[in-house]
RODO-2510 file (C-alpha; in nm, 4 decimals, decimal comma):
residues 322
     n   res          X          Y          Z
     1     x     6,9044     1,3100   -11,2517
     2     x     6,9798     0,9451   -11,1636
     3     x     6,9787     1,0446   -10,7700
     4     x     6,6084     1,2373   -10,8104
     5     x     6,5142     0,9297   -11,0262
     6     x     6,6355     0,6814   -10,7627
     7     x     6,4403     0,8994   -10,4953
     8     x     6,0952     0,9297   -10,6691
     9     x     6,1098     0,5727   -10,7416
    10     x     6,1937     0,4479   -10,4271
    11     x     5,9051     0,6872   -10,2731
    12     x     5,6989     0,5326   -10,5352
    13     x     5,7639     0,2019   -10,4221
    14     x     5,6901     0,2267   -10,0615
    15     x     5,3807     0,4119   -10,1207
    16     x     5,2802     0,0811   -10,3380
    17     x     5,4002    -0,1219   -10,0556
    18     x     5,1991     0,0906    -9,7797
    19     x     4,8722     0,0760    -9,9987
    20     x     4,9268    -0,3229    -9,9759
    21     x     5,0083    -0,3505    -9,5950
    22     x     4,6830    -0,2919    -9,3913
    23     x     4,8887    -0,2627    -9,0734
    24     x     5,0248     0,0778    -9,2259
    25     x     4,7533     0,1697    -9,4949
    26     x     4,4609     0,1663    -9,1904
    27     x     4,7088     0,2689    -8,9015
    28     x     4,4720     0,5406    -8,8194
    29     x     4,1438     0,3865    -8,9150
    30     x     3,9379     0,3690    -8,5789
    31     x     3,9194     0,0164    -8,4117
    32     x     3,5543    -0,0908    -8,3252
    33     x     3,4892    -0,3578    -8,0947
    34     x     3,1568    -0,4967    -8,1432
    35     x     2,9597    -0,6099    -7,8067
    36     x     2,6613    -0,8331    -7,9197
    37     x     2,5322    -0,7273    -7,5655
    38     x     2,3217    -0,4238    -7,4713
    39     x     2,5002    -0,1270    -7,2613
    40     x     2,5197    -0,1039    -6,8948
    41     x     2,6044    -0,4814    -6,8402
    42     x     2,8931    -0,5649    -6,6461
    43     x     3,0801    -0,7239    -6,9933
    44     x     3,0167    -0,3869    -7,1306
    45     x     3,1361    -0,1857    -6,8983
    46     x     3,4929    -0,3793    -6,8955
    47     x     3,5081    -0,3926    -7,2090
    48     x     3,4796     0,0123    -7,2499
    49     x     3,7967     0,0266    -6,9660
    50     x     3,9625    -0,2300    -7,2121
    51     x     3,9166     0,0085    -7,5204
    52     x     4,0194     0,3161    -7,3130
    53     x     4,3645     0,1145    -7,2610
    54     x     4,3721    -0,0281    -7,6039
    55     x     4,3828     0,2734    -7,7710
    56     x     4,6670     0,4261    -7,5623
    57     x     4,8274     0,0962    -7,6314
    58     x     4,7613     0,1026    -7,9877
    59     x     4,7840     0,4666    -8,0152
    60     x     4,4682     0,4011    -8,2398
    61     x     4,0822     0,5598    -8,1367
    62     x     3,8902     0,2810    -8,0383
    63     x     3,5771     0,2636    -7,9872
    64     x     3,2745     0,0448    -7,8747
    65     x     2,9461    -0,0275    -8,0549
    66     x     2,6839    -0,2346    -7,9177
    67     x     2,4747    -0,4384    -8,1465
    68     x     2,2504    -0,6606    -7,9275
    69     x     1,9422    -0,9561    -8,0741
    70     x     1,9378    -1,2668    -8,2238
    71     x     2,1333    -1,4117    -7,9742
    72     x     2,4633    -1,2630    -8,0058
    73     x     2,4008    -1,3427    -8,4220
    74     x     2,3534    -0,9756    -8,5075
    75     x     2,6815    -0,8537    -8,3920
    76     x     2,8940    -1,1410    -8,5102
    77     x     2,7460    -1,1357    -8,8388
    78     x     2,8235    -0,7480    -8,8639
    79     x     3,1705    -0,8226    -8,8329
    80     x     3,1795    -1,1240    -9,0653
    81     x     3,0523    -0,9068    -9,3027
    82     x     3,2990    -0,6637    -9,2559
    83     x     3,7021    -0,6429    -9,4116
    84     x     3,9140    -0,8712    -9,2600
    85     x     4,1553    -0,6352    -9,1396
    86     x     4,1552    -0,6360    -8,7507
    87     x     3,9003    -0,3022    -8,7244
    88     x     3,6469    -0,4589    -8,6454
    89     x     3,6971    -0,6640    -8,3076
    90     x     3,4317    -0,8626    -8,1835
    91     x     3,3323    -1,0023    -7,8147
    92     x     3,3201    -1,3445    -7,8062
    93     x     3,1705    -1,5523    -7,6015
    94     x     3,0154    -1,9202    -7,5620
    95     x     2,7242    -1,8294    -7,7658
    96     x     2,8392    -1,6846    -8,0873
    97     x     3,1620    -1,9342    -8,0307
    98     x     3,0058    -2,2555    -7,9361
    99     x     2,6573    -2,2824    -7,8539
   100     x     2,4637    -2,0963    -8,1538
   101     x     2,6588    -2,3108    -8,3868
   102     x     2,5529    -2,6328    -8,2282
   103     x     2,1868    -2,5647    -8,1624
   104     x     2,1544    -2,3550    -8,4974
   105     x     2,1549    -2,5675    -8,8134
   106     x     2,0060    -2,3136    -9,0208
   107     x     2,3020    -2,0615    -8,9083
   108     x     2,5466    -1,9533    -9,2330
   109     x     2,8135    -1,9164    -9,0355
   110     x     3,1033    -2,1573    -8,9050
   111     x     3,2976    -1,9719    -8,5853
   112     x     3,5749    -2,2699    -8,6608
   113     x     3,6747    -2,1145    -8,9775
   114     x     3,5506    -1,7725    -9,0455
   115     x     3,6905    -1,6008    -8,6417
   116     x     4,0185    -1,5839    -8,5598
   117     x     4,0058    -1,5447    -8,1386
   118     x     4,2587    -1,2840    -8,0250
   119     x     4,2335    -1,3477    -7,6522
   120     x     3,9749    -1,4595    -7,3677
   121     x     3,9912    -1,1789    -7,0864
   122     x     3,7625    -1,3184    -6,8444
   123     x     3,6120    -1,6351    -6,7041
   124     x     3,2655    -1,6180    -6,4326
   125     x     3,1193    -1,9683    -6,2655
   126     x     2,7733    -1,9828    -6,1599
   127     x     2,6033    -2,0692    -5,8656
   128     x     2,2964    -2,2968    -5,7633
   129     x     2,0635    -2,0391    -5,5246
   130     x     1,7380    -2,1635    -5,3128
   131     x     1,5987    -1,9534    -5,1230
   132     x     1,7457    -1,8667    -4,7863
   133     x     1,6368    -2,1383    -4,4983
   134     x     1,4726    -2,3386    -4,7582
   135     x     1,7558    -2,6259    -4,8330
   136     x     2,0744    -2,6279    -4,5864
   137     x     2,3019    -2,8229    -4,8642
   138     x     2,3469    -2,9545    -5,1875
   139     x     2,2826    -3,3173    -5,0660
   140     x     1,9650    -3,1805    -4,8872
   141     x     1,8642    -3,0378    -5,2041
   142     x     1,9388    -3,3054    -5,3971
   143     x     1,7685    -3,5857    -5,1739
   144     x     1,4152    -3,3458    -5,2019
   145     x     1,4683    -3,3378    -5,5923
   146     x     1,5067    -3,7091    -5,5811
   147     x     1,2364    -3,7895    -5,3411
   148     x     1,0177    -3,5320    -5,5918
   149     x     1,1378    -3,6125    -5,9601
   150     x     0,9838    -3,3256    -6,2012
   151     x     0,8202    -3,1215    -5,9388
   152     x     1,1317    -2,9711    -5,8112
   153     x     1,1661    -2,6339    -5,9945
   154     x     1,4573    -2,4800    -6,1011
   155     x     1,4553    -2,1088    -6,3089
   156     x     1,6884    -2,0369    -6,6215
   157     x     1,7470    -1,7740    -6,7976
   158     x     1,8490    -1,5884    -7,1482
   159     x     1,9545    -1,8042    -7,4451
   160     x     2,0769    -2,1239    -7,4590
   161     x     2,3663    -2,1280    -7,1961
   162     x     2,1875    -2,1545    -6,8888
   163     x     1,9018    -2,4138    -7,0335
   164     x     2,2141    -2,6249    -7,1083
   165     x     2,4096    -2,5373    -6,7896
   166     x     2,0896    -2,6714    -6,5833
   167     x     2,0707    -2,9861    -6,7876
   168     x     2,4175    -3,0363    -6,7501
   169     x     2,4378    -3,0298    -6,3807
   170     x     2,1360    -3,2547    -6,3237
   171     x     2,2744    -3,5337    -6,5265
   172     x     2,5946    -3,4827    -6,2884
   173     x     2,3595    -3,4996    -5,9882
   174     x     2,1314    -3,7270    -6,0653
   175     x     1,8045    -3,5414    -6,0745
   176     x     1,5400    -3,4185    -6,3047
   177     x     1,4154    -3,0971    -6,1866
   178     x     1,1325    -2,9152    -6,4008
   179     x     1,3102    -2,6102    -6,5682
   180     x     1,1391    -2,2886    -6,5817
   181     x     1,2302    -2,0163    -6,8626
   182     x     1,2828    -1,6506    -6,7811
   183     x     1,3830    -1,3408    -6,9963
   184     x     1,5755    -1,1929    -6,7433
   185     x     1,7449    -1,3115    -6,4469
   186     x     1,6234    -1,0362    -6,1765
   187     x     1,2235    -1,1910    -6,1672
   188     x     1,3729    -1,5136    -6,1668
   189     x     1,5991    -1,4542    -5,8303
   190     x     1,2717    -1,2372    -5,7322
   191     x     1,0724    -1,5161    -5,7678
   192     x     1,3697    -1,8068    -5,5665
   193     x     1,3283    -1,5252    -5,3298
   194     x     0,9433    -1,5297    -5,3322
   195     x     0,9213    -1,9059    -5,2784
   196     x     0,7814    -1,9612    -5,6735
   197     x     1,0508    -2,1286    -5,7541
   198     x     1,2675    -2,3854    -5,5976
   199     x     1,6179    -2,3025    -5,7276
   200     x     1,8206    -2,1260    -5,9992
   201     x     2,1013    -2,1360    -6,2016
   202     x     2,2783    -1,7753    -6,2400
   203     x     2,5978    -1,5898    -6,2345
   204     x     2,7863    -1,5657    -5,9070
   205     x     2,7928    -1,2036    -5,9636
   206     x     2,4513    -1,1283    -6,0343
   207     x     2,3800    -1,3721    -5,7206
   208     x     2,5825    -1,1710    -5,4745
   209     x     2,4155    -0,8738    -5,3384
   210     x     2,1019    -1,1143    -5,2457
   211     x     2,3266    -1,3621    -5,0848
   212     x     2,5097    -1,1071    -4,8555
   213     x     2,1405    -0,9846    -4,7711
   214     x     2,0658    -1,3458    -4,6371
   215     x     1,7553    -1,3417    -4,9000
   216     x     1,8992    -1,6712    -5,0902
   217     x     2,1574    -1,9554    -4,9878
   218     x     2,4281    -2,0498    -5,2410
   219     x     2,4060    -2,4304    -5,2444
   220     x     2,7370    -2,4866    -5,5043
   221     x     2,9697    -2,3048    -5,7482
   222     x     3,0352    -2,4382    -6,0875
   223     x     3,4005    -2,3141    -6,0117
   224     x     3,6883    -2,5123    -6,0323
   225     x     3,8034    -2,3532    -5,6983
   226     x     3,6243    -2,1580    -5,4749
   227     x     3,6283    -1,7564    -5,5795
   228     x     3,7513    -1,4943    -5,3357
   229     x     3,4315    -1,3462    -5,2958
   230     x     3,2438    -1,6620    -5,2109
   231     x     3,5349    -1,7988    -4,9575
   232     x     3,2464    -1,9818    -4,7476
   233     x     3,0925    -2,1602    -5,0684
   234     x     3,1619    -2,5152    -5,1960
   235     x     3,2246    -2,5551    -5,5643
   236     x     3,0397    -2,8970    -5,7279
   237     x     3,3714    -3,0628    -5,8002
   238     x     3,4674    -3,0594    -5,4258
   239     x     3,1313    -3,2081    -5,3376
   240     x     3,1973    -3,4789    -5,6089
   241     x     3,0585    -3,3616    -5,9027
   242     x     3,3234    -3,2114    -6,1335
   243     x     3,0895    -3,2564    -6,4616
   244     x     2,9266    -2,9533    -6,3183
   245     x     3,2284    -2,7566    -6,3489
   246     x     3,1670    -2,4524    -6,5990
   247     x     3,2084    -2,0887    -6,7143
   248     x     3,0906    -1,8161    -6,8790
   249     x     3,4049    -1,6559    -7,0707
   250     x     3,4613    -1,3749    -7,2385
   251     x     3,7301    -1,2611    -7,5543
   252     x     3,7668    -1,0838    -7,8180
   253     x     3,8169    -1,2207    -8,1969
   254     x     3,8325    -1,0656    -8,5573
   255     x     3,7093    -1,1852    -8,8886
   256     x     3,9397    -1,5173    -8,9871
   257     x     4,2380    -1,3716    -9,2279
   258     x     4,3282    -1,0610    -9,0655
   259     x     4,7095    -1,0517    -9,1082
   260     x     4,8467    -1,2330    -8,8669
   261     x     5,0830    -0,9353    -8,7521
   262     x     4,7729    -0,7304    -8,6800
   263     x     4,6503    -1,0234    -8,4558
   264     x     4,9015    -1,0536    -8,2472
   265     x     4,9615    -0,6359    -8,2409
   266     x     4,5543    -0,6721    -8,0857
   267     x     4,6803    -0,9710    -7,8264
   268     x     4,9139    -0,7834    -7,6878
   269     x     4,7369    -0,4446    -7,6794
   270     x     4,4353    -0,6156    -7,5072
   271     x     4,6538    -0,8608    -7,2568
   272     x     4,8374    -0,5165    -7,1421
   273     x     4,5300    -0,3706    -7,0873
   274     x     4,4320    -0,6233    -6,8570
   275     x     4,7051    -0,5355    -6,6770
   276     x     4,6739    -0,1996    -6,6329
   277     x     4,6319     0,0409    -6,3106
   278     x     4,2090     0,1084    -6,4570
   279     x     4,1012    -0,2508    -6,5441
   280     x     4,2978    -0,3710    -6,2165
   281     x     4,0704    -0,1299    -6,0025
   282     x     3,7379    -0,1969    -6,1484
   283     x     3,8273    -0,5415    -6,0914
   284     x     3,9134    -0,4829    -5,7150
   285     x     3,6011    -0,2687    -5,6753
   286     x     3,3156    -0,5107    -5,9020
   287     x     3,4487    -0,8564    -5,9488
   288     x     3,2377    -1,1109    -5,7905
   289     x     3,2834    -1,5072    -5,8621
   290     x     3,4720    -1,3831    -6,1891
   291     x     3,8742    -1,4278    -6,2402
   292     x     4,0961    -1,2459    -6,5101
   293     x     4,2611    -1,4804    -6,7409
   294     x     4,4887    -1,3883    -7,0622
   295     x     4,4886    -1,6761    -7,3221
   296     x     4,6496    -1,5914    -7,6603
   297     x     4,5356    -1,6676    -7,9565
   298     x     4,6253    -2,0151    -7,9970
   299     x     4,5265    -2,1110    -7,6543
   300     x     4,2067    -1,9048    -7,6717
   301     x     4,1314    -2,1483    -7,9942
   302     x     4,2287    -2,4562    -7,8408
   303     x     3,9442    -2,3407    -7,5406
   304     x     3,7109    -2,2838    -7,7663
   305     x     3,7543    -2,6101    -7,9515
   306     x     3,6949    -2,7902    -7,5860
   307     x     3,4226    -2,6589    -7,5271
   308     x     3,2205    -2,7040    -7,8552
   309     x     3,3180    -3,0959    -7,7915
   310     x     3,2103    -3,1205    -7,4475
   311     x     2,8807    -2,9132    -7,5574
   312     x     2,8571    -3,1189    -7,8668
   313     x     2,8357    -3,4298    -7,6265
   314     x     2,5959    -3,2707    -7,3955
   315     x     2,3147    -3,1566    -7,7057
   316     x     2,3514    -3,5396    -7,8561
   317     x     2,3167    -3,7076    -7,4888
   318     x     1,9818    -3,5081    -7,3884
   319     x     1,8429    -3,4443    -7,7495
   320     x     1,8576    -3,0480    -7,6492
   321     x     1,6762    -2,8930    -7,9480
   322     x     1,6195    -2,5252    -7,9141
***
């Protein structure tokens, strides 16, 4: 009697513990990682190879739910709203970690307190694009913007980033170009291309197939180095403006007191993934301007605290307002 007592209570006890422990109570719950982004972007796609590793890793389904609008705000306050508990992993980025915040005053969220980052996967530069024949260099194009203050166009597009990317670089250079909003960045390079424009800021990636066509000339990379895929291209910092040195990044982050355990079981899962023979080849086969980085959780913080400074500064200096 005292052994089958012993036994039941000890069962007892770690089914009490087990309850308590979300690592082993929601073992088996499904992981979803939240993309504020719409399918059939490039961040989307690697992030579904991710999730095909991280589940094998885990041993865990995981799956991936897309929850575009507001400006990345719809998806990251889904998982705010959500248990703290590591199943619901979101995709982080500069706008729903540093940008929104800043420009948003109105926004009931603080990314400082209420995310805990996990890892950034991915860092992409941009590129400054005229069209092709139109300006040989940087200093060319630079010495027509000066000689031309405010008539010199230049196209943006989506959110915040790029608006503040362009003002960025032409308070490194010098210049005041006059900045022209588009929704998408396809009829914006359509229209560099067409001559409607004078220049743009986009992604190296998106930049690529019209530069290998010879329809546009890639006048600087807001690299720190220059990218395999763009061997021939000089970044800003090498032509003497490192101010203009910038990324768009991408991570991954759950809701701010998730077990700490259950953090670091995610870091590893997603920084193997990286690693592996899939993610590896579909960054062989589509990587353009865009490097594979694996920052842990602490240094994915410290990143992210950089950056809200340096953007902090920028918003103050040119009285940005959205």
């Amino acid at each position: 009697m005292q052994r089958r007592s012993f036994l039941l209570g000890s069962a007892a006890a770690a089914t009490a513990w087990a309850a308590h422990s979300p690592l082993l109570a929601q073992d088996k719950t499904p992981i979803s990682i939240i993309m504020p982004l719409g399918g059939g972007t490039g961040a989307d796609t690697s992030t579904r190879i991710l999730a095909d590793v991280l589940s094998r890793e885990l041993q865990r389904t995981v799956i991936v739910e897309n929850k575009p609008g507001a400006d990345t705000m719809i998806a990251t306050q889904y998982v705010l709203n959500g248990p703290a508990d590591g199943t619901r992993v979101l995709m982080l980025s500069p706008s729903n970690m540093v940008i929104v915040p800043l420009v948003n005053k109105s926004l009931r969220f603080n990314p400082e307190t209420q995310l805990q980052p996990v890892i950034t996967s991915v860092r992409g530069g941009a590129a400054l694009v005229v069209k092709a024949g139109r300006h040989k260099s940087l200093a060319e194009f630079v010495a027509y913007a000066k000689a031309n203050p405010g008539k010199a166009s230049l196209a943006t597009y989506s959110g915040h980033y790029y608006k503040l990317l362009a003002l960025m670089i032409q308070r490194d250079l010098g210049i005041q170009l006059n900045n022209v909003q588009y929704k998408a960045p396809a009829p914006a390079l359509n229209d560099v291309v067409g001559g409607n424009v004078d220049a743009m800021i986009i992604d190296a990636g998106a930049a690529r197939e019209f530069f290998r066509a010879g329809k546009i000339h890639l006048l600087a990379l807001t690299h720190e180095r220059r990218p395999p895929a763009f061997p021939d291209v000089p970044t800003f910092s090498e032509l003497g403006y490192p101010g203009s040195t910038a990324y768009v990044w991408i991570g991954y982050g759950v809701k701010a007191g998730t077990p700490p355990e259950m953090v670091q079981r995610l870091y590893k899962g997603f920084s193997a993934a990286l690693k592996s023979k899939e993610y590896l080849a579909y960054v062989e086969q589509s990587s353009a301007g865009s490097e594979t980085i694996d920052l842990d959780p602490e240094k994915t913080t410290l990143y992210a605290q950089e950056e809200r400074k340096r953007f902090a500064r920028l918003i103050e200096k040119t009285g940005y307002a959205n």
